[in-house]
Each structure stands twice: as C-alpha cells, then as structure tokens.
C-alpha positions in Angstrom: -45.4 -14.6 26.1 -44.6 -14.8 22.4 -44.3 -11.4 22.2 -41.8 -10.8 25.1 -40.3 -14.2 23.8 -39.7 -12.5 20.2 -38.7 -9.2 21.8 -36.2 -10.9 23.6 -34.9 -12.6 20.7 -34.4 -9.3 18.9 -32.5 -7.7 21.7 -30.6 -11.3 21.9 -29.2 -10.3 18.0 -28.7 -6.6 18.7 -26.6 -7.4 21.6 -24.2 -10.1 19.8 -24.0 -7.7 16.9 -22.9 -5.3 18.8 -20.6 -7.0 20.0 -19.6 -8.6 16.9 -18.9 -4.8 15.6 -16.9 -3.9 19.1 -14.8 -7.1 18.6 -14.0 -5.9 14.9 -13.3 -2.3 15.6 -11.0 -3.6 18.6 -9.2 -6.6 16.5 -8.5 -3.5 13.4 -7.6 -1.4 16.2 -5.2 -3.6 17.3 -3.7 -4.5 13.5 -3.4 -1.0 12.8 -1.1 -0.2 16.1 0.8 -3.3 15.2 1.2 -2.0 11.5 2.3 1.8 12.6 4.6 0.1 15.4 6.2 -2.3 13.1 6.5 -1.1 9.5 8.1 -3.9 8.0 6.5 -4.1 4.2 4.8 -7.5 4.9 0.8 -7.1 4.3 -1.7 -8.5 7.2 -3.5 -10.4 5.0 0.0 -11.6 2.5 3.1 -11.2 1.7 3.4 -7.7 -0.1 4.7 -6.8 -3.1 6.6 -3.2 -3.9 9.5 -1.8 -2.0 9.9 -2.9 2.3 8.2 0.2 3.7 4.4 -0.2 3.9 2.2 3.3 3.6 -0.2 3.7 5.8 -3.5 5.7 4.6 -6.4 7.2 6.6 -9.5 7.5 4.8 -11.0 10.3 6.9 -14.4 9.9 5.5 -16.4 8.2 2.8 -16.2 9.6 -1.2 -20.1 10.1 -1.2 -21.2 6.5 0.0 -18.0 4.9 -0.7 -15.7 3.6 2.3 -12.4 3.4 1.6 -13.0 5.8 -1.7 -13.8 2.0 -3.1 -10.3 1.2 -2.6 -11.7 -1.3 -0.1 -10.4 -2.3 3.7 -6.6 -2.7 5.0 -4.8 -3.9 1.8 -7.4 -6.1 0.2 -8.3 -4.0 -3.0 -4.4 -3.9 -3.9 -4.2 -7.5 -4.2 -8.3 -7.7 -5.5 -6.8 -5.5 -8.3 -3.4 -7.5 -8.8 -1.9 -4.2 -8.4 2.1 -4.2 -9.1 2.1 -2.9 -5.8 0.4 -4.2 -2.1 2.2 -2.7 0.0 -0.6 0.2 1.1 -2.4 -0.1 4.3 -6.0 1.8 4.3 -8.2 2.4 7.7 -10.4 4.7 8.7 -9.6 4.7 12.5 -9.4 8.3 13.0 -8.5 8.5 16.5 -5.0 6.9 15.4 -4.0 10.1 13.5 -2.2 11.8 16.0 0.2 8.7 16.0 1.9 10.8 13.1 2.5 7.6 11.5 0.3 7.8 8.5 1.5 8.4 4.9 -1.5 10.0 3.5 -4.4 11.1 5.0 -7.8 11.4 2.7 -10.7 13.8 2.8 -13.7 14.5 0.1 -13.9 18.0 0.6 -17.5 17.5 -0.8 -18.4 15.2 1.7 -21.0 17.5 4.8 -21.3 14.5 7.3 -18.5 15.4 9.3 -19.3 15.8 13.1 -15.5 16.0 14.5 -14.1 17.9 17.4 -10.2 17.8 17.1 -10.6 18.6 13.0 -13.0 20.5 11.0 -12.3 19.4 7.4 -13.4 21.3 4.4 -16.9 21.2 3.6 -16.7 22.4 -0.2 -15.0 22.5 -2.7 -12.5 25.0 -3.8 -14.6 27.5 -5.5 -16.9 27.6 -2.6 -14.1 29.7 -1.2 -13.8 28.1 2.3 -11.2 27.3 5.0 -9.1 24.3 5.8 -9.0 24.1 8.9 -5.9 21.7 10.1 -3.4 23.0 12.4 -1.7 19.9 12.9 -1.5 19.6 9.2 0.1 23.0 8.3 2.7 21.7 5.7 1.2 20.1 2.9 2.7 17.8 0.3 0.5 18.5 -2.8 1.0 15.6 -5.8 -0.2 16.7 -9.5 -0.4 14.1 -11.4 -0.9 14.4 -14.8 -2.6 11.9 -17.2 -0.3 9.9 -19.0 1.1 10.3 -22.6 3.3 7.5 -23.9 2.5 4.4 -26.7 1.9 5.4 -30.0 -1.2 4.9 -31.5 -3.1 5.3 -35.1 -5.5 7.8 -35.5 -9.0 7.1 -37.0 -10.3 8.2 -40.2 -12.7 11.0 -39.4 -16.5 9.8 -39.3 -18.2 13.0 -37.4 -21.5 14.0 -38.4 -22.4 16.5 -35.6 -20.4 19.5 -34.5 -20.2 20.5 -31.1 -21.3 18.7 -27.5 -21.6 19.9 -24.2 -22.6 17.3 -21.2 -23.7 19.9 -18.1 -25.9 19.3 -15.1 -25.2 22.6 -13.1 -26.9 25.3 -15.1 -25.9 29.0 -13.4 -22.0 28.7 -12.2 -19.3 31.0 -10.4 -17.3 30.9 -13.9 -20.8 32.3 -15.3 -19.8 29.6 -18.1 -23.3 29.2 -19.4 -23.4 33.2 -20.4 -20.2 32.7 -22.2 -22.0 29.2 -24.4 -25.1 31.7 -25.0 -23.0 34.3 -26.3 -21.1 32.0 -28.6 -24.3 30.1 -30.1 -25.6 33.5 -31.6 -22.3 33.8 -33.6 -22.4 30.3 -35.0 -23.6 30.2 -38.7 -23.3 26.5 -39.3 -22.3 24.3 -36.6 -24.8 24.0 -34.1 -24.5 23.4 -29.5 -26.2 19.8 -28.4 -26.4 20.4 -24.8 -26.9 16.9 -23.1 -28.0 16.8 -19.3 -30.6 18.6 -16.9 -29.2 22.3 -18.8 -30.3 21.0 -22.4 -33.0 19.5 -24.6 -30.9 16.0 -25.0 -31.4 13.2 -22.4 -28.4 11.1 -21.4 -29.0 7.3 -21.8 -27.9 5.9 -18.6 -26.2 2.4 -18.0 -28.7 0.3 -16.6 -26.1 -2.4 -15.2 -25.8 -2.4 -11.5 -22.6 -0.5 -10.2 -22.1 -1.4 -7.0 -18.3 0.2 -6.8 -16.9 3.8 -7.4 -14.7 2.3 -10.3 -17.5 1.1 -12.1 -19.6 3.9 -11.7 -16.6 6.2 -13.1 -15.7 4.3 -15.7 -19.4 4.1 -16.9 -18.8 7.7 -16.8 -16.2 8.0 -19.5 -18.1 5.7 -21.5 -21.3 7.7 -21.4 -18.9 10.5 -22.7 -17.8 8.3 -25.4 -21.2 7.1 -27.0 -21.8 11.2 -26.9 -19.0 12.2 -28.4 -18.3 9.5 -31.6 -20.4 11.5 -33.5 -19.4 15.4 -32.7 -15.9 17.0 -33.6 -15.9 19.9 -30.5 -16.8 19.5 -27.2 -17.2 22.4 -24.5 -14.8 21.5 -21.7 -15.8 24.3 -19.3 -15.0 24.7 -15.6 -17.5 25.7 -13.4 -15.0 27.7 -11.7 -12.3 29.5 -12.9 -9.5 28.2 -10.3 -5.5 27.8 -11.1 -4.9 24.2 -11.9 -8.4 23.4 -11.7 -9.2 20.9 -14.5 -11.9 18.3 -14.1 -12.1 15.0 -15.7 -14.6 15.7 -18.4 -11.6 17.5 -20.0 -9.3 14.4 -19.8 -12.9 12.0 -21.2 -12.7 14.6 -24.5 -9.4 14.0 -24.6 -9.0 10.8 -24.8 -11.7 10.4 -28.0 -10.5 10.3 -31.3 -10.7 13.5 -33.7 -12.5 14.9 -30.8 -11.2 18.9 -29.8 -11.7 19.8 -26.8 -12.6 23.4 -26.2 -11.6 24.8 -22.9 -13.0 27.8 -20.7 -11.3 27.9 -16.9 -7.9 27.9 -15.5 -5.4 29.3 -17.8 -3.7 27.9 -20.8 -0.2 27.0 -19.2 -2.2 25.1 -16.4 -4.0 22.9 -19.4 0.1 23.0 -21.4 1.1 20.8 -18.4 -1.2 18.4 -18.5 -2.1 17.7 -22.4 -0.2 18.4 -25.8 0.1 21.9 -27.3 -2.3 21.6 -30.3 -4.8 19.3 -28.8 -7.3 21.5 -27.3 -8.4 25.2 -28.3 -9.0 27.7 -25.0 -11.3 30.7 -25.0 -8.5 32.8 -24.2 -7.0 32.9 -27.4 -10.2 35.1 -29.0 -10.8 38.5 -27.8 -14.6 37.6 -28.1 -16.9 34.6 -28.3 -17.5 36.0 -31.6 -14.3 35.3 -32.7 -14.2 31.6 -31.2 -17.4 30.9 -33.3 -15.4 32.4 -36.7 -12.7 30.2 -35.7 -14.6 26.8 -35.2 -16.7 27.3 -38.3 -13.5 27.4 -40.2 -12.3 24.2 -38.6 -15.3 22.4 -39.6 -15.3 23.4 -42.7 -11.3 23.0 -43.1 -10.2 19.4 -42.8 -6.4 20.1 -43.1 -7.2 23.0 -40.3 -9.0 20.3 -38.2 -6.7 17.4 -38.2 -3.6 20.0 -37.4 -5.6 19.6 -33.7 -4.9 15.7 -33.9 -1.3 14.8 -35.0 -0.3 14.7 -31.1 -2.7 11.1 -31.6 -0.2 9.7 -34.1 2.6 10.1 -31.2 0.5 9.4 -28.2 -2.0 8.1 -26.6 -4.3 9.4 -23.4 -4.0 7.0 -20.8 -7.2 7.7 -18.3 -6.4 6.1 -15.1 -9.9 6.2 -12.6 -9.2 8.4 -10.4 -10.2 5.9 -7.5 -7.8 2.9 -8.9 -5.9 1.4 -5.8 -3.3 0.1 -8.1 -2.8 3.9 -9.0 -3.3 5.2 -5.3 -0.7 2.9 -4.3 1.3 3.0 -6.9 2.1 6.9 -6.5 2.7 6.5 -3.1 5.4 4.3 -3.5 7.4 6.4 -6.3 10.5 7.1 -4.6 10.6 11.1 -6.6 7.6 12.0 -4.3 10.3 12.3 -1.1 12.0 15.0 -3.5 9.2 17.0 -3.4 9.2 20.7 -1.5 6.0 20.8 0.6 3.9 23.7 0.9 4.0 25.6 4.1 0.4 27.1 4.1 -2.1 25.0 2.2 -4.8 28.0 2.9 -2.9 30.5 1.4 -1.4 28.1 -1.3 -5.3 26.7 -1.9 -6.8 30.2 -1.5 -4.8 33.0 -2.0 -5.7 34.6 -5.7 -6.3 31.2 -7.1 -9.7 31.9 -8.6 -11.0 34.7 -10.8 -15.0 34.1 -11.1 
C-alpha cells in the first residue's frame, strides 16, 4: 500500500510539473504574441530604456549548454547587466518565426542537437564546408564588428623573459597550421615555441572557481591567455582554417596584452588591416618561407627598437575586448540606427561559401 501510495505521489509531482511547464510555455507564448503584435519599446518586465522600437530575438538553439547564449530569458539579462539599453526581447519559441516579426534570429552553427522539420540549420562550422539551408531566409544581413580602438593608454616597460607561445587544443587542421609551426621551429636559433594545451608539453592551469555562465567562462578565457602570455613577446595566432574574414578570438586575447606581437597564419592581411592597427601584428604572408619568418623574429628579439616599432599603436589606443556573449553588446548593436543602412546579402551560401577558403 506504501508502495502504490509513494508511486502515486510521484506521478502526483510529475503531473503538476507538467503542468507547471505547459502553463509557462503557454503564459511566454502568449507575452511573445503580445510583444510582436504591439511593439511599443516598453519591456514586460519594466520600463525600457534605448530608443521606442523593441527588437525581438529568437535564440534558435543553445550556445553549447547555454539557453539564451547566457544572455538569459525575455529582457532580464539587459537590465541584470544595467545595460545602456533594455529594449531587446529574447525567446526561443521557434514556432513563432514565421510571424516575420523577429529582429535577429540566432543559431550556433556548432551546435548537432537540432531535430527540426521546417529548417535544417548548419551543423558545422564554416571550414567544414557545409550548407545553410534557409529558404525563408535567403537575404542575409551580415554585421562585422570589429573590436574597439579608442582611449589612449601608456604602454608598459618591457618585462618578457620567454619568446614565443602558442595555446592549441586541435593538433592536425584543414589550414595544416601545425606543419607550418614545425617548419618554423627548425629555423629558429635562439628563441624557442612553448606550446600550451593537449598539442604541447605545457599544461594549462585552469580556474578552479565555479562558472556557472558563458560570460564567465569566456572571460576566464582571456585571462588564462593573459597569465600565459606576461612572460612571452610572440604568440602564434593561427587559424585552423584559412577562411576570408575568419579571425577567432585568440587573435583579439594577444592583442590586447601589452608588448605582446601577435603572429598571424589564416585569412589574408587586409581582412586582419580591418580589424587591428597596421604595425601591431606580423602575418606569415609577408616571408616567402618559414625560414625567413624565423630570421625575422630572431632579429626582433634581439632588436628592441625593431620590437617596440610593433607597439606604438598602444601609446594611441587601447583593445577594447567586449565578450562576445555580453547582452549589453548584443543589444546594443541591434539598436544602432547605421545597421538599417546596411546592403544585405542576397545569397548567404554563396556569400558564406563561394571561394572563401583556401586549406
């Protein structure tokens, strides 16, 4: 009797539960339609602040095990984050879509869980060479945006005792990057290649602190990249696929480290031009061999006046490394009024595709 008694009990929870969830996925249901019917700039939960239109965003799925890519449900990690604007909606309801009345859709492209019959998103990412395949989505609007140079700042006395880093976890690449960093340590006389990771013979210390949010867990990131790199004056910024205005963060982490010079093997130079100073990094293409690259570092390192000609940009400016999964900056872009100006792109697969990588 206890049994069936407990049993009972169990299916007693399950059932209000379910309906618990049923009457939440109903009552956001019904907040969404009212926010895509009225779009008046007020937020559900407060008054918003930013311009009078509100932006709707649909997360289509999770950044890893992230809802919301972290950015957290309707408009509550705007005003979590005291952004300088609120005024951007997030959900996840996908069968809302068709409404047409979304802002910005988001995917992760890395993301495989996706069991959809109307869509079939991108499963990898762009060097994996697939499709995207979204007909109702044929014209894109693609936003670069570049990380931030502005405040002027003094540069620090150098204080390096190693000479170049490289921070790698996937070991045999399309770029065939690691044959290059092989080819270029037999050349080297004097400077030596500390490779930290799962590729190399250096461990990376990892925070222990509990990171519960995709913010955190970035920004524990960049400073993992920063304890590295206080001690080396190179680092080896290379793509693991050679893509047009492919650039990943680890690029942008060098970056921002004083008398740090990042060295740069992927997309070509002009691509890099628009997103960082002229001067501030040094890309393989500018040596006919990686035996010229290592003739060329070795002189750096031995040339201080040579070396520091790679960091007067830092006496101008300073690298501004927003997280890439900040609501404040999510929102904010969406409301810069110079996005409307924008062309879009009439065939993101052949924009996305079409002899943008040469692996």
């Amino acid at each position: 009797m206890k049994s069936a008694y407990r049993i009972w009990i169990q299916y007693s929870v399950l059932i209000v539960c379910l309906l618990g969830t049923l009457y939440f996925l109903n009552k956001e249901d019904d907040i969404l339609d009212k926010s895509l019917s009225k779009n008046d700039g007020k937020s559900l939960l407060v008054e918003a602040s930013g311009n009078n239109k509100r932006y709707n965003i649909l997360f289509w799925n999770e950044y890893f095990s992230y809802s919301y890519f972290g950015m957290g449900l309707y408009n509550e990690g705007f005003l979590k984050n005291k952004c300088q604007f609120t005024n951007c909606y997030n959900s996840n309801i996908q069968s809302k879509w068709k409404s047409g009345k979304f802002d910005a859709i988001v995917f992760h492209g890395l993301q495989e869980s996706m069991n959809v019959k109307d869509i079939a998103m991108l499963k990898k990412a762009r060097e994996a060479k697939r499709t995207f395949h979204i007909p109702f989505l044929k014209t894109f609007l693609i936003l670069f945006v570049p990380f931030s140079f502005g405040t002027k700042v003094s540069t620090p006395k150098m204080n390096k005792t190693k000479g170049i880093a490289w921070v790698v976890s996937h070991c045999k690449t399309e770029s065939k990057r690691e044959e290059y960093v092989n080819e270029l340590r037999k050349h080297l006389k004097k400077l030596t290649i500390d490779i930290y990771g799962t590729c190399g013979d250096h461990s990376i210390q990892k925070d222990q602190s509990q990171q519960n949010d995709v913010q955190s867990v970035e920004w524990g990131r960049l400073n993992m990249y920063k304890n590295i790199l206080k001690d080396y004056k190179f680092y080896i910024s290379f793509e693991n696929a050679k893509c047009k205005d492919y650039i990943t963060e680890k690029f942008f982490y060098a970056l921002s480290i004083p008398n740090v010079i990042p060295i740069t093997f992927g997309t070509n130079i002009s691509d890099y031009e628009y997103v960082a100073p002229k001067k501030s990094f040094i890309h393989v293409d500018e040596f006919d061999s990686p035996k010229e690259l290592a003739t060329y570092l070795e002189d750096l390192n031995e040339n201080d006046e040579k070396f520091f000609a790679y960091q007067t940009w830092r006496s101008l400016f300073f690298v501004d490394v927003p997280n890439f999964s900040s609501p404040c900056e999510f929102c904010r872009v969406l409301n810069q009024r110079s996005l409307q100006n924008k062309p879009p792109i009439p065939d993101i697969n052949k924009y996305w595709f079409t002899n943008q990588c040469n692996n």
